[in-house]
N, C-alpha and C positions, 0 to 999 in steps of 0.2 A: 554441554556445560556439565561438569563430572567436579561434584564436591569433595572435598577429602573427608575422611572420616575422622571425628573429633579425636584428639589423642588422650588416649588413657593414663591416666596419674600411673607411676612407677610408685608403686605401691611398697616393694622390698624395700627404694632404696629411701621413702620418707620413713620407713619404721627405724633403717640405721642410720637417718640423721639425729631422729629425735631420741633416741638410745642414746646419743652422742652429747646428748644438751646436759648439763649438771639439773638437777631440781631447782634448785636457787633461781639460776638463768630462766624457768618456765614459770615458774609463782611471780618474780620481777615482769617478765612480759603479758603477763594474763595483764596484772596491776597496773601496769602500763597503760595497756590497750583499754581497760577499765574506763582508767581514767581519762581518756582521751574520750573516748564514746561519751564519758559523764558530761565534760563541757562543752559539746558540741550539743548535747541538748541543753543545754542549759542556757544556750544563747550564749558562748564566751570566745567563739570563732568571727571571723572575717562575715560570714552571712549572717550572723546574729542571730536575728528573730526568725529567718526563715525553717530554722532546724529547731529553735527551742520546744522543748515538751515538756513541763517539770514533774511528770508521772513518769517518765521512761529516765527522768535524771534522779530521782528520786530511788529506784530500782538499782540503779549501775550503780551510787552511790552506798547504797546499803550492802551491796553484793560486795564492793572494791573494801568495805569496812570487815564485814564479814572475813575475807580471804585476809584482811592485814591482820585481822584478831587471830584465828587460825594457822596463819603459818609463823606468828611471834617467837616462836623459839625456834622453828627450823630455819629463818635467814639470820644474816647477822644486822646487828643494826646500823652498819656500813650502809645495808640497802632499804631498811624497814625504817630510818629514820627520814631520809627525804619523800618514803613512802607516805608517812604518814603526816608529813609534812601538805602534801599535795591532797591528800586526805579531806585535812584541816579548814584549807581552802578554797575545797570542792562542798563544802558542809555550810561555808559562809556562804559563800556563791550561791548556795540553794535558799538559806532563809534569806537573804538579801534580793532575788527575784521572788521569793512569793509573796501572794499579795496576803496573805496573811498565812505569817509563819507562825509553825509549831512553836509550842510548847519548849523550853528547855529540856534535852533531855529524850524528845522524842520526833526528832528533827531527822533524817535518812540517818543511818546508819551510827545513831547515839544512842543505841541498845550496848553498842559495842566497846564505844569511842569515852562513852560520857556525854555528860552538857556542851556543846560548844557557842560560845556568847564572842557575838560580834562586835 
């Protein structure tokens, strides 16, 4: 019984994909994928309660705020306005599962954002 040996990533040819991506397309998918990780702890998937964590959504959420403040002038708001739209939503989602929410203002990622009032 003779395993094969794991295959090794092609390393050249992911550095000339990613060479290939515009910037836009890689700050939209961090964001993406942000947010995605945000509401799956947050308990807003099909398993719910089983993934929620609101320290670990707390984190995503302020990170995904952080990178939307940050790249504000390098995308256009073609993509930084449903960005931040999901944002928004992910900001409510959070003070709406804790059991006692922040503060106006100092809610995940309303360093950034501002107040957000549900």
């Amino acid at each position: 019984m003779s395993e094969t040996p794991p295959e090794t990533p092609d390393f050249d040819a992911m550095t000339r994909d990613i060479a290939e991506v515009p910037a836009v397309e890689v700050i939209v998918t961090v964001a993406v994928n942000l947010m995605s990780a945000a509401a799956v702890k947050l308990g807003l998937t099909e398993e719910g309660e089983a993934h929620k964590d609101l320290d670990e959504a707390r984190k995503l959420v302020h990170a995904l705020a952080g990178l939307l403040d940050a790249s504000a002038t390098e995308i256009s708001s073609f993509h930084a306005a449903p960005l931040r739209d999901g944002l928004k939503s992910l900001q409510l989602a959070f003070r709406e599962a804790s059991l006692v929410p922040d503060e106006p203002g100092q809610g995940p990622g309303e360093k950034y954002t501002g107040p957000v009032y549900g």
